[in-house]
C-alpha positions in Angstrom: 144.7 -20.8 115.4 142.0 -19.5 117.8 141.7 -16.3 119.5 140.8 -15.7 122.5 140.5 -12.8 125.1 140.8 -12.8 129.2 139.6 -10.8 131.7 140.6 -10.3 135.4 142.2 -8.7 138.4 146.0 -8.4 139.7 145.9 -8.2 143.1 149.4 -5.8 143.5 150.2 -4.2 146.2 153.7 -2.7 146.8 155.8 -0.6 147.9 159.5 0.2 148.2 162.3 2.6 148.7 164.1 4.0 145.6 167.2 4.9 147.7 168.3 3.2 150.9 167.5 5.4 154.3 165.6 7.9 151.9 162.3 9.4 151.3 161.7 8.4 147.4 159.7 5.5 147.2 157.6 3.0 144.2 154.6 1.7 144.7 152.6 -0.3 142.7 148.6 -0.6 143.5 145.7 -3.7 141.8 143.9 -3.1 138.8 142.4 -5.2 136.0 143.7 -6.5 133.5 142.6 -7.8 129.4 144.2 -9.3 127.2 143.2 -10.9 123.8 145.7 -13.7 122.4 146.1 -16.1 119.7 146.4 -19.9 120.8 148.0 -22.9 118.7 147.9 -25.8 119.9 147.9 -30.1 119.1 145.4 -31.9 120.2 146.1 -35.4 121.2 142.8 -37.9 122.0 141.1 -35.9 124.6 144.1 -33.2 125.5 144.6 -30.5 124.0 148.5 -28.8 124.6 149.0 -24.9 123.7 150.7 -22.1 123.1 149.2 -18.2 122.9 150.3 -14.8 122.9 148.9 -11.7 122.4 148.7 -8.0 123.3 147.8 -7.3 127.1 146.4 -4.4 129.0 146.3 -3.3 132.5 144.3 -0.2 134.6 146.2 -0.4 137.9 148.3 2.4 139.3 152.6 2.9 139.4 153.5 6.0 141.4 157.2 7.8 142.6 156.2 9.3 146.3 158.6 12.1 147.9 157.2 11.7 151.3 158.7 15.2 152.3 157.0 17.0 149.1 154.0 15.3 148.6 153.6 18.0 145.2 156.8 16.4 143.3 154.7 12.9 143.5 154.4 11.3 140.1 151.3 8.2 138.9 151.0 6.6 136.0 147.8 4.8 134.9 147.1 2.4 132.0 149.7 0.3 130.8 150.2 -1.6 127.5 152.4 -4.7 126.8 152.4 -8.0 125.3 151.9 -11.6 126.9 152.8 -15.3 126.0 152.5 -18.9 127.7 150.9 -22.0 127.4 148.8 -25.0 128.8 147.2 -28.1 128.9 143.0 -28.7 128.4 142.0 -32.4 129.2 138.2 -33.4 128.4 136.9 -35.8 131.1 133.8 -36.5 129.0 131.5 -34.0 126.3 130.4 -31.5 129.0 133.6 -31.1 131.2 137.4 -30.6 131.4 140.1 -29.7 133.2 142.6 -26.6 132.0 146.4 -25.7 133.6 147.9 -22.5 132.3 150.7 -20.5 132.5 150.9 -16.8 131.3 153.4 -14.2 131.7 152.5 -10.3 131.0 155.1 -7.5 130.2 154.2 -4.2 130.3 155.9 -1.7 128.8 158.4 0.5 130.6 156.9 3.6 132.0 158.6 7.1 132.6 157.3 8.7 135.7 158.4 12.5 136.2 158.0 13.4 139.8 159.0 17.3 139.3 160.6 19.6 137.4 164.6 19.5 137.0 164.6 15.7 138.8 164.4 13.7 135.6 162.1 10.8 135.3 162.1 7.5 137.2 161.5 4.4 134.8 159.0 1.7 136.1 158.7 -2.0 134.7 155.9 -4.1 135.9 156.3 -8.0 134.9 153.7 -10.1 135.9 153.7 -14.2 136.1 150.5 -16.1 136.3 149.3 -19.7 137.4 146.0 -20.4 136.7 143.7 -23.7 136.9 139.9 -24.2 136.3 137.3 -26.6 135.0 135.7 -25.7 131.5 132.1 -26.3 130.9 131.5 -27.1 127.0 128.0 -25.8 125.7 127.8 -28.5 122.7 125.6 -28.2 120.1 121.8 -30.3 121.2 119.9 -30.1 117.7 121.4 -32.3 114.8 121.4 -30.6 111.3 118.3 -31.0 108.6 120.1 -33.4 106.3 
């Protein structure tokens, strides 16, 4: 088992109405994300097929917006959760590869209380990632005193 930590931005943007024909709205705004995972894989001649997950993180912003009483508006920042997923490394040759990944995030629901008397409004955010690259390997150069 390896672990193994990310870094990066979700590019969110979005907004929507709570209620049909209303003034309550979501909205979701970008942040960054980190995560650090554990990844088991089987590595078959030069490709190597995984599995990871792991404990996730994100920075980004959930807010409830009364656009009549801009005072009973609600944000949330910082958001825990957990991710999973899995892909496929291919080595072309000592220095280079190729790498196809799939991860999904789930952060954990948040209570957002707009004002007093109102309750709270619960926000999910669930995020699904595609991700391809090419890996650069620094190999070792020297050989061992034997």
């Amino acid at each position: 088992m390896v672990s193994r930590g990310d870094f990066g931005g979700i590019g969110l943007n979005h907004s929507h109405l709570l209620v049909p024909n209303s003034r309550f709205s979501s909205h979701d705004d970008s942040g960054f994300y980190a995560d650090v995972t554990g990844r088991l894989g089987y590595a078959a001649g030069p490709a190597l097929f995984y599995a990871k997950g792991g404990w996730a993180v994100f920075d980004g912003e959930l807010s409830y917006i009364d656009s009549a009483v801009p005072a009973n508006n609600g944000t949330h920042t910082g958001l825990d959760g957990w991710t999973f997923g899995g892909g496929i490394e291919y080595k072309l040759n000592p220095s280079w590869g190729l790498k196809g990944e799939y991860q999904h995030f789930n952060f954990d629901t948040t209570d957002l209380k707009p004002f007093q008397g109102a309750g709270t409004v619960s926000a999910d955010l669930v995020v699904n990632v595609a991700k391809v690259g090419v890996n650069y390997y620094f190999e070792n150069v020297y050989s061992p005193l034997k």
